[in-house]
C-alpha positions as CSV (number, residue, x, y, z in Angstrom):
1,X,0.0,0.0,0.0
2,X,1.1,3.6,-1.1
3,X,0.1,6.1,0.7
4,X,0.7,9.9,0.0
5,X,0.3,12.5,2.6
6,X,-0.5,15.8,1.9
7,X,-0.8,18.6,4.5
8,X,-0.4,22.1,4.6
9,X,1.6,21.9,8.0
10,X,3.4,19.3,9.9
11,X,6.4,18.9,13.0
12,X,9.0,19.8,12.9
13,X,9.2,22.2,10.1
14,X,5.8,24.3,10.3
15,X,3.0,24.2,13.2
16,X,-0.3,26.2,14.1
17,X,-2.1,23.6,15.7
18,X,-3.2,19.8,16.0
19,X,-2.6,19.0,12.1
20,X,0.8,19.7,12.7
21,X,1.2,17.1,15.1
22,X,-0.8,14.3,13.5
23,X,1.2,14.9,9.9
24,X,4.4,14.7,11.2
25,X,3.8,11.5,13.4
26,X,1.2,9.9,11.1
27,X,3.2,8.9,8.0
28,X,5.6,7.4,10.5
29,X,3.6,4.9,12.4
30,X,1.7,3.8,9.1
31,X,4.9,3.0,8.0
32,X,5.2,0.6,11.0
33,X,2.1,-1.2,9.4
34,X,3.7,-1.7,6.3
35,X,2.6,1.7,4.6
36,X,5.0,3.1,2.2
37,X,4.1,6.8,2.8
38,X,5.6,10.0,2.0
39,X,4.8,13.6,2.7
40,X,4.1,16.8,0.7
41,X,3.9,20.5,2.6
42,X,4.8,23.8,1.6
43,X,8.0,24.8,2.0
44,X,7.4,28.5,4.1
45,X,9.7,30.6,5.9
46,X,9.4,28.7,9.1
47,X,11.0,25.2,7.1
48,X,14.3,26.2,6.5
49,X,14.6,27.7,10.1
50,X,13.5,24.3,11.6
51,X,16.7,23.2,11.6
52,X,16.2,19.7,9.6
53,X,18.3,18.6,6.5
54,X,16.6,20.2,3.3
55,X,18.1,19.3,-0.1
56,X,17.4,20.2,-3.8
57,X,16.0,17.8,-6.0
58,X,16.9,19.7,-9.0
59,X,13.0,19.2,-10.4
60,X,11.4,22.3,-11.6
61,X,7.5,22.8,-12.5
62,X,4.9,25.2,-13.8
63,X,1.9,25.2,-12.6
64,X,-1.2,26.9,-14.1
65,X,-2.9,29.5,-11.8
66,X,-5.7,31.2,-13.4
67,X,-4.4,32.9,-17.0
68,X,-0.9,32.5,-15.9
69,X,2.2,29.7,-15.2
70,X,3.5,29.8,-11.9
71,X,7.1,28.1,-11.4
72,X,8.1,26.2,-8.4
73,X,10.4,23.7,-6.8
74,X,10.5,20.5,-5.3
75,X,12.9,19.9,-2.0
76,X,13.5,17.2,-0.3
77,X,14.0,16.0,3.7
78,X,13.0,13.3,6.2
79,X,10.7,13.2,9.2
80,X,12.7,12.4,11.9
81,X,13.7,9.1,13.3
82,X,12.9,7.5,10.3
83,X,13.2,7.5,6.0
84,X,9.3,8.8,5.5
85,X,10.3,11.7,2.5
86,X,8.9,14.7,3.2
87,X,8.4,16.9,-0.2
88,X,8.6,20.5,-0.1
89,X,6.6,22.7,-2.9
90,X,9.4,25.6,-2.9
91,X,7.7,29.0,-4.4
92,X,8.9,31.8,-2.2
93,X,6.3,34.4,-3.9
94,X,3.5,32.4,-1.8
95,X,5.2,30.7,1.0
96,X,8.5,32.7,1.8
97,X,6.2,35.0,4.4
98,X,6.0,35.3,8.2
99,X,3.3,33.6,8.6
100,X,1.6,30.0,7.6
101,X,-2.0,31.8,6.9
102,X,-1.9,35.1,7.9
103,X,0.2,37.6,9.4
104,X,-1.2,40.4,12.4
105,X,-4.4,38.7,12.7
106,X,-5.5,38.8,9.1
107,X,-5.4,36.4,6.8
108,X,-3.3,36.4,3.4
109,X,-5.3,37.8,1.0
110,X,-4.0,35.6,-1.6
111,X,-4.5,31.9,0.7
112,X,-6.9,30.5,-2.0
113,X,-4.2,31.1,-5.1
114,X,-1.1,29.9,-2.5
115,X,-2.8,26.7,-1.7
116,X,-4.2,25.9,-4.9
117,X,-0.9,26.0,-6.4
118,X,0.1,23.7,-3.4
119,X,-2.6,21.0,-4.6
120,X,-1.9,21.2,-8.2
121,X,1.7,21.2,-7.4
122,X,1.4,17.6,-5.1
123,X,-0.6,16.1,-7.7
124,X,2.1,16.9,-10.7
125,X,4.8,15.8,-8.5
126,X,3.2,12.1,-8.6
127,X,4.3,12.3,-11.8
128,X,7.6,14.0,-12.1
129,X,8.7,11.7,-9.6
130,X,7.0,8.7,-11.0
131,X,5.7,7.7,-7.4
132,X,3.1,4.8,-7.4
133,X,0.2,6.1,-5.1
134,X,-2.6,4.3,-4.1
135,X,-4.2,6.5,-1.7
136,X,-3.9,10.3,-1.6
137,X,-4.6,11.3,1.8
138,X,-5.7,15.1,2.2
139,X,-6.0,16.8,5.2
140,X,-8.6,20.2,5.8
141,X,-9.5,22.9,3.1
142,X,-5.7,23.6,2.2
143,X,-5.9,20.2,0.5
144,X,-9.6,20.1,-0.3
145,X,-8.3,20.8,-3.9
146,X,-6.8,17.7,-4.5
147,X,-9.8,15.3,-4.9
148,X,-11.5,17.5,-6.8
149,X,-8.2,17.5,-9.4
150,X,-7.9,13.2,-9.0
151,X,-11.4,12.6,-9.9
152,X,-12.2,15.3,-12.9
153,X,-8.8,16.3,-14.9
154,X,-6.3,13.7,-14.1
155,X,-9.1,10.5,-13.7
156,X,-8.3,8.9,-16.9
157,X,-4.8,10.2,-17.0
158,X,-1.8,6.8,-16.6
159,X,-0.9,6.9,-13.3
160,X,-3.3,8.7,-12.0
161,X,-6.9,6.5,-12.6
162,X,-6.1,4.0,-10.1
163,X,-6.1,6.7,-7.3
164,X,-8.2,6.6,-4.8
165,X,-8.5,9.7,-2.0
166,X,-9.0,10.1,1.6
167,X,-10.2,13.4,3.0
168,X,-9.8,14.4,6.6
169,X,-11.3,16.7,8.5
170,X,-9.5,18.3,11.7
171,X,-11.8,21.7,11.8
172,X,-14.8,22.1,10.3
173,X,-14.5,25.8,11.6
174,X,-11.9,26.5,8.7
175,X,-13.3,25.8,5.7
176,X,-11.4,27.8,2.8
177,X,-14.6,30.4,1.7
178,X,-13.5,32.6,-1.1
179,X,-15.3,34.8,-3.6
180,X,-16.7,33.1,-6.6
181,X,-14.3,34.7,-9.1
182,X,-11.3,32.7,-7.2
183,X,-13.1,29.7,-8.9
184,X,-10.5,30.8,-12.2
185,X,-7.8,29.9,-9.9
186,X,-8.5,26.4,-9.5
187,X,-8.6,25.6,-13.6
188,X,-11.7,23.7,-13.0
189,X,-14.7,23.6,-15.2
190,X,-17.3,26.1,-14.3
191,X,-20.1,23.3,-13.8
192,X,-18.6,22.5,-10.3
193,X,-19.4,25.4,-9.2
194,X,-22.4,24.3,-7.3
195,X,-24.2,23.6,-4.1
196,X,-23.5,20.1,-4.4
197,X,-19.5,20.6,-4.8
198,X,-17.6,23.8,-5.1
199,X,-19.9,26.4,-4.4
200,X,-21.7,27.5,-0.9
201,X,-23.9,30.7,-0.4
202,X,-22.2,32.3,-3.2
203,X,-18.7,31.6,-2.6
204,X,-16.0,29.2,-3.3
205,X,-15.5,26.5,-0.7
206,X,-12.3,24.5,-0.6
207,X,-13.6,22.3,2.3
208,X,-16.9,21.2,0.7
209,X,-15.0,20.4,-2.4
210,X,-13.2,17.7,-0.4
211,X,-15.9,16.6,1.1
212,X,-17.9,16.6,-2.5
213,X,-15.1,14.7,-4.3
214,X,-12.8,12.6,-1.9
215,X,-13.5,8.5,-2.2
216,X,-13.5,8.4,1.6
217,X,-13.9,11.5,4.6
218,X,-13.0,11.0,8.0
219,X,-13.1,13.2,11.2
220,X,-10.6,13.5,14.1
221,X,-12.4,11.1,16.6
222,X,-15.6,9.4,16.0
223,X,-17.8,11.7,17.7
224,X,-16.6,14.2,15.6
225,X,-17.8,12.4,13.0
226,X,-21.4,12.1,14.4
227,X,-21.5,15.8,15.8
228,X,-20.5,17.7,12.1
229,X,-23.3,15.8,10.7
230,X,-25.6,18.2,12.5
231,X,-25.9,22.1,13.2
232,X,-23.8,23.9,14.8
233,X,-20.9,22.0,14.9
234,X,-21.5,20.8,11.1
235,X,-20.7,24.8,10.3
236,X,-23.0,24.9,7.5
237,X,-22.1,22.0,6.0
238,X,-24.0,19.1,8.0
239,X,-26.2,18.5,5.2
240,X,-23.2,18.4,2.7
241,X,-22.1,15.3,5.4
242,X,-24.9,13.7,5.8
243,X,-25.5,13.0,2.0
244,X,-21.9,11.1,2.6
245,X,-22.1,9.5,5.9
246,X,-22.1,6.1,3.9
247,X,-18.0,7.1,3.4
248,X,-18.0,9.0,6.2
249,X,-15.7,7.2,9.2
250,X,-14.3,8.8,12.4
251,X,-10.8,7.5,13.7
252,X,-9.3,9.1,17.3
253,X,-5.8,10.8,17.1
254,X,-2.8,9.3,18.8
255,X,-0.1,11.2,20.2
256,X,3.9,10.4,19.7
257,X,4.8,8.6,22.6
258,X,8.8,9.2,22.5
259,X,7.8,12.8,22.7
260,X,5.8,12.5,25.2
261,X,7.1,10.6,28.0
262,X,7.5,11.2,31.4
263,X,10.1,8.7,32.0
264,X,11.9,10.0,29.3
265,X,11.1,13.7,28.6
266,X,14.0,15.9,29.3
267,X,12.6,19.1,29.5
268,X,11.1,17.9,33.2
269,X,12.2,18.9,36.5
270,X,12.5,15.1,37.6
271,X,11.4,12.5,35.1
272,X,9.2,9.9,36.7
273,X,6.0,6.9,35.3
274,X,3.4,5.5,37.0
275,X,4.9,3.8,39.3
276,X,6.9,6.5,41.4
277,X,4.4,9.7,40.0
278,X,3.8,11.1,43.4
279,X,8.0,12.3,43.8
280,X,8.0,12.8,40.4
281,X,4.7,15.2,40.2
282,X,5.4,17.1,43.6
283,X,8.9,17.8,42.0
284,X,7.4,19.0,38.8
285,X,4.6,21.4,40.5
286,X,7.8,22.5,43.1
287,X,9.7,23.5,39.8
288,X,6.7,25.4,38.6
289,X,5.8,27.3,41.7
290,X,9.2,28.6,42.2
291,X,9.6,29.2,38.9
292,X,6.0,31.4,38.2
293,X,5.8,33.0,42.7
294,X,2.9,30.7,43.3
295,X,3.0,29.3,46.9
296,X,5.2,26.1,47.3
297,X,3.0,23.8,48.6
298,X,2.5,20.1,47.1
299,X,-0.9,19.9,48.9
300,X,-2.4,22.4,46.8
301,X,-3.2,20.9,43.6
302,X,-2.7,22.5,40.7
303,X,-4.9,23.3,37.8
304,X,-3.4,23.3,34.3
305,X,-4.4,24.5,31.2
306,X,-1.8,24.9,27.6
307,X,-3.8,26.2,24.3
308,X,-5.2,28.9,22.5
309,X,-7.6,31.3,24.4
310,X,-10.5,31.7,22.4
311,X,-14.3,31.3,23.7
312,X,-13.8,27.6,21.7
313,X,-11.9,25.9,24.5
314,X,-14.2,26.9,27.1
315,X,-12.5,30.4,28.4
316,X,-16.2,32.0,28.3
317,X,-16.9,29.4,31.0
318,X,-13.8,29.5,32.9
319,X,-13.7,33.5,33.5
320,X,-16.7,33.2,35.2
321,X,-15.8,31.0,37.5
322,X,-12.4,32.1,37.9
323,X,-12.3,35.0,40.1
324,X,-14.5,33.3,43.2
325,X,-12.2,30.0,43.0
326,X,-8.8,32.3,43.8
327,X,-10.6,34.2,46.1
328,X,-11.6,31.1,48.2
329,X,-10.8,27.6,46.8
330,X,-7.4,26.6,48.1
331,X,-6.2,25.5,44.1
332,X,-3.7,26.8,42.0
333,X,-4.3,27.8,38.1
334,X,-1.2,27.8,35.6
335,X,-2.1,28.9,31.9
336,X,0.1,28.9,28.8
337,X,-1.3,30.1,25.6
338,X,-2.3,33.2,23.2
339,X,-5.5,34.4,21.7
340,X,-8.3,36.8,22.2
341,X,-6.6,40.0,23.7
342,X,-9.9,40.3,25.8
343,X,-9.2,37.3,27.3
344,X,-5.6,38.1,27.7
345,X,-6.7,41.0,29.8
346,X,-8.8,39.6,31.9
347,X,-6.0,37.0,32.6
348,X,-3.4,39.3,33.4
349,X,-5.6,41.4,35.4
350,X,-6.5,38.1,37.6
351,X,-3.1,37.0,37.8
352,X,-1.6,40.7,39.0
353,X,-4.9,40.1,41.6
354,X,-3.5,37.0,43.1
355,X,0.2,36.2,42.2
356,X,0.4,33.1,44.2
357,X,-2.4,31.4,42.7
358,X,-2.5,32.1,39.1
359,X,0.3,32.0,37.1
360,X,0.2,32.9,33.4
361,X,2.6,32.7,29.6
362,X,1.4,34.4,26.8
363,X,3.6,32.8,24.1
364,X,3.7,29.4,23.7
365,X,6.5,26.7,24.8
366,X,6.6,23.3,24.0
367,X,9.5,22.9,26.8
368,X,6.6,24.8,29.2
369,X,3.6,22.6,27.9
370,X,5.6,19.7,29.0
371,X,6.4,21.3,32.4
372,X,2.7,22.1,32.8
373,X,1.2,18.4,32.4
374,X,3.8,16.9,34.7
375,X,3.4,19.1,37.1
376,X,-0.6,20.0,36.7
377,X,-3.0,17.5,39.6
378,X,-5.6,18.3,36.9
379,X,-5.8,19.6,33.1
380,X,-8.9,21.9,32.0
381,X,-10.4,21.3,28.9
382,X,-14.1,22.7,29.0
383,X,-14.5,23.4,25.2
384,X,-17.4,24.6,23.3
385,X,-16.3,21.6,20.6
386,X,-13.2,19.7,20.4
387,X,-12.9,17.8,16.8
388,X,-10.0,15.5,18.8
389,X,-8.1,17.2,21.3
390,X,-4.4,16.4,22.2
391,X,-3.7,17.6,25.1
392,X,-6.1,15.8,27.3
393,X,-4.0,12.5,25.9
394,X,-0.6,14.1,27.0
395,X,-2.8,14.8,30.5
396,X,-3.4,10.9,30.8
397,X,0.4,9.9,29.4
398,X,1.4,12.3,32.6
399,X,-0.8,11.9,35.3
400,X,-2.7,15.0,35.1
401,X,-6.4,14.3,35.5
402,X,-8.7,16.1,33.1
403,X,-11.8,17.6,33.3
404,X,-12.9,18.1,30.4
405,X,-16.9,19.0,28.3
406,X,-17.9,16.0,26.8
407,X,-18.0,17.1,23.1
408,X,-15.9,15.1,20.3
409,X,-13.0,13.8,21.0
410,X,-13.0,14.6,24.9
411,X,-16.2,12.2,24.8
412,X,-14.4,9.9,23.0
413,X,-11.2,9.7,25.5
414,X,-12.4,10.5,29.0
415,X,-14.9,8.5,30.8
416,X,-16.1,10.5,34.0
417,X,-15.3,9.0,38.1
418,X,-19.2,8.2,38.1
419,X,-19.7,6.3,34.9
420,X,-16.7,4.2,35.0
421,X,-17.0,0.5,34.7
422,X,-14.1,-2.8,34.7
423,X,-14.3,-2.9,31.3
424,X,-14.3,0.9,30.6
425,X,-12.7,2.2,33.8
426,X,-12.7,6.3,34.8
427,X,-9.9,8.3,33.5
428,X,-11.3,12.1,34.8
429,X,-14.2,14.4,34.8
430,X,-16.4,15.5,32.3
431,X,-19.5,17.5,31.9
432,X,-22.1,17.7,29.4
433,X,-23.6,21.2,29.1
434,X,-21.6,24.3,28.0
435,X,-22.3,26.3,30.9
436,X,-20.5,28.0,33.8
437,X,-22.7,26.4,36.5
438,X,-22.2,23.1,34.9
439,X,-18.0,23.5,34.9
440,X,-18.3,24.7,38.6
441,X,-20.1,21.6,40.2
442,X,-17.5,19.5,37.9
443,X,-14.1,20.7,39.2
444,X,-15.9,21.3,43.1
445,X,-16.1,17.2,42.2
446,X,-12.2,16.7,41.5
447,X,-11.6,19.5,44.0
448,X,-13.3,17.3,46.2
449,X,-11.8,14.0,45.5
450,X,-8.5,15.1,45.2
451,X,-8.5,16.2,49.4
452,X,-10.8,13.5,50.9
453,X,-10.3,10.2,48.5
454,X,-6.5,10.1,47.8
455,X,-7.2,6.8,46.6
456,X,-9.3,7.3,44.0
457,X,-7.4,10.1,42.7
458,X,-4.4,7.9,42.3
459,X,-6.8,5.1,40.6
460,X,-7.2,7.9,37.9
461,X,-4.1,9.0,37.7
462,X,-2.4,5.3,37.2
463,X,-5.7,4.4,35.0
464,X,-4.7,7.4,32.5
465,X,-0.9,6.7,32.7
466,X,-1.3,2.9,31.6
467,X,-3.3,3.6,28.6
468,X,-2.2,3.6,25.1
469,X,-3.0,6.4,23.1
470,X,-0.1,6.2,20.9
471,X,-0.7,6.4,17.2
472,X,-0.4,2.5,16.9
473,X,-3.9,1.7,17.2
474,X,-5.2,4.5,15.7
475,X,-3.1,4.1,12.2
476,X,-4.0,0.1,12.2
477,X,-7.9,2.0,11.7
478,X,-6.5,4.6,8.9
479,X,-4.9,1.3,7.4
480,X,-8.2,-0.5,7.0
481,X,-9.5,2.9,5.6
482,X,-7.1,2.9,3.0
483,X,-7.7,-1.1,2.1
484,X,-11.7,-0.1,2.2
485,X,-11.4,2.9,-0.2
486,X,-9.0,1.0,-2.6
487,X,-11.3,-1.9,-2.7
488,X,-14.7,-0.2,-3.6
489,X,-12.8,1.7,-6.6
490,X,-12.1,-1.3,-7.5
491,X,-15.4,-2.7,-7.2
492,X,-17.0,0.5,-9.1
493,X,-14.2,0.1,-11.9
494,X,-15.0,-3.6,-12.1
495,X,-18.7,-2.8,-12.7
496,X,-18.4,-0.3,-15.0
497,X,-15.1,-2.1,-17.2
């Protein structure tokens, strides 16, 4: 099986978000199934100050965009600790910028013409470097181009009929909406301009052309999958996924577990697993409080919390709450991230109020996110919808219980203290409505079990920390995806001669 990955980020050489990390740690454990896989990605600014080996493949291409040929370049690298290629669409006039997407808070006003030349640029490549590809898999509306290319202008093409495409979904919130005149850009025939394709209210949509053309869609966990099918989490395009649910499949992210490892993870204080987490935790959360004035004191837990601050991931909710629980709960809050400048505010402002319970980073660490789940008691994660969710998996893999709103891929990864069973046993908290009320009574319950039942609280901790939620599992179910999407074009080819 030959699968080719195509992505408009990936780790180490370009991040935002979660894409990032499932890109660059995909390809590698589908290789440990016996997937031959490579990589494709834009070659921006950020690549070349990553630090990895980059080389010149010497193979040059022109590319038509709109009325006009666009030159570009292919490089080549590796993804680390292994020999999965990594492809790099070199045109500086698009990707040699600050930015991935947008620069200052606004977007690129050129993103549809940048990433269409991306998707026509991966699909020549198959070509120029006469790779043998079963399954294109495309990932969110940066890709959404691709399908839409494999199944109308290159379908009867050699080399290219036997393709079949996968088409994942990480967000339906970003969807790729451009004015209709942006259609020229793609080189596609005017027809597919449509609401059942390319077009939506009016404008051009590079997600719903995935979604329209690719053999198979998938979602970042299975409730994801369930959840986009209806408004508002569908964003508009529920109906657009419901016509598909036959193709339709949701698969959980894993996380790299050499990354993230307590027993191995040298940016920690004192490395530690599940059997010795209580000296290992206490000497994380010592680390922490020194480091940020909070009060040293191991009996205090701590309440963690690493990602962007939008209303999203919950931060309507947990200003609400906020101010009473550092004027009288005795907990301590630690939060790492950037966002909404309101929110910002409101956290600095909290944090000059009481400087021994709340300590925050506006600019993100990976060294610090690592600090903060070995030393957090408990990780927040109260979101208003959570496609997957990584870093309530890197809160299990660490000890740090999560409480968490049961929406997508929290639902799918964190059973609550009450409904816990032998066969599916408790690994947090979770709550179901998005409300303030609702997040109080939830952390008053791990508040409360963290001071009077010691034992339980170490039942969830060693429950979390001895599950797998590597990427094995989860790219065994990508692997049958590929095998089921191969094997009904061939049925439908088969059928039709």
């Amino acid at each position: 099986m030959n699968v080719l990955f195509a992505s408009s980020e990936a780790v180490p050489f370009a991040k935002t978000g979660g894409l990032a990390d499932v890109s660059g740690t995909l390809p590698v454990a589908l290789r440990e199934h016996g997937v031959d896989t490579c990589l494709f990605m834009p070659a921006y600014r950020c690549v070349y100050q990553s630090g990895q080996p980059i080389e010149r493949t010497g193979i040059y291409f022109d590319i038509p965009i709109g009325s006009k040929l666009v030159s570009g370049h292919l490089l080549r690298s590796t993804l680390p600790g292994s020999d999965v290629p990594v492809y790099l669409i070199d045109q500086p006039q698009y990707y040699d910028r600050e930015g991935l997407y947008n620069e200052n808070g606004r977007d690129y006003n050129d993103n549809c013409e940048r990433y269409v030349f991306f998707c026509r640029a991966v699909v020549e490549a198959i070509r120029l470097l006469n790779l043998n590809v079963d399954v294109v898999h495309a990932n969110d509306w940066q890709t959404g181009l691709i399908p839409a290319l494999l199944a109308t202008e290159y379908h009867t093409a050699d080399r290219y009929r036997s393709i079949t495409t996968l088409f994942t979904i990480h967000n339906m919130a970003y969807q790729g909406q451009f004015w209709h005149w942006d259609m020229l850009l793609t080189g596609l025939d005017w027809k597919h301009f449509n609401w059942q394709q390319m077009e939506y209210h009016g404008k051009l949509n590079l997600l719903k052309t995935g979604i329209a053309f690719a053999d198979t869609i998938s979602a970042v966990s299975p409730r994801y999958a369930l959840e986009i099918q209806h408004e508002p989490i569908g964003c508009g395009l529920a109906g657009v996924l419901r016509d598909r649910q036959n193709v339709l499949k949701g698969v959980i992210n894993g996380i790299d577990d050499r990354a993230w490892n307590p027993s191995t993870d040298d940016a920690l204080a004192a490395k530690y697993d599940v059997h010795s987490w209580r000296t290992g935790k206490a000497a994380n959360k010592q680390f922490l409080q020194q480091k940020f004035g909070l009060e040293q004191r191991n009996d205090v837990p701590l309440i963690g919390s690493v990602g962007r601050l939008v209303s999203q991931k919950g931060w309507e909710l947990v200003l609400k709450i906020l101010p009473q629980w550092l004027r009288s709960q005795e907990a301590q809050w630690i939060v790492l991230g950037t966002g909404d400048p309101t929110l910002e505010r409101h956290l600095r402002t909290l944090a000059a109020e009481f400087p021994q319970r709340l300590a925050v980073q506006f600019a993100f660490s990976d060294a610090l996110a690592h600090q903060i789940e070995a030393a957090s008691d408990m990780f927040l994660m109260p979101s208003q919808y959570e496609p997957c969710g990584l870093n309530q998996l890197y809160s299990l893999r660490y000890g740090s219980v999560p409480v968490v709103r049961e929406t997508g891929g929290l639902a799918d990864t964190i059973i609550d203290l009450e409904r816990g069973t032998p066969e599916a046993p408790a690994n947090g908290f979770s709550f179901v409505n998005w409300d303030p009320s609702h997040l109080n009574r939830t952390l008053q319950r791990a508040l409360h079990v963290f001071y009077q039942s010691p034992d339980t609280w170490a039942q969830l901790v060693e429950t979390g920390m001895r599950q797998d939620w590597s990427w094995h599992a989860s790219a065994a179910k990508y692997v049958e995806l590929y095998r089921s999407t191969v094997a009904r074009r061939n049925q439908i080819q088969t059928a039709f001669g």
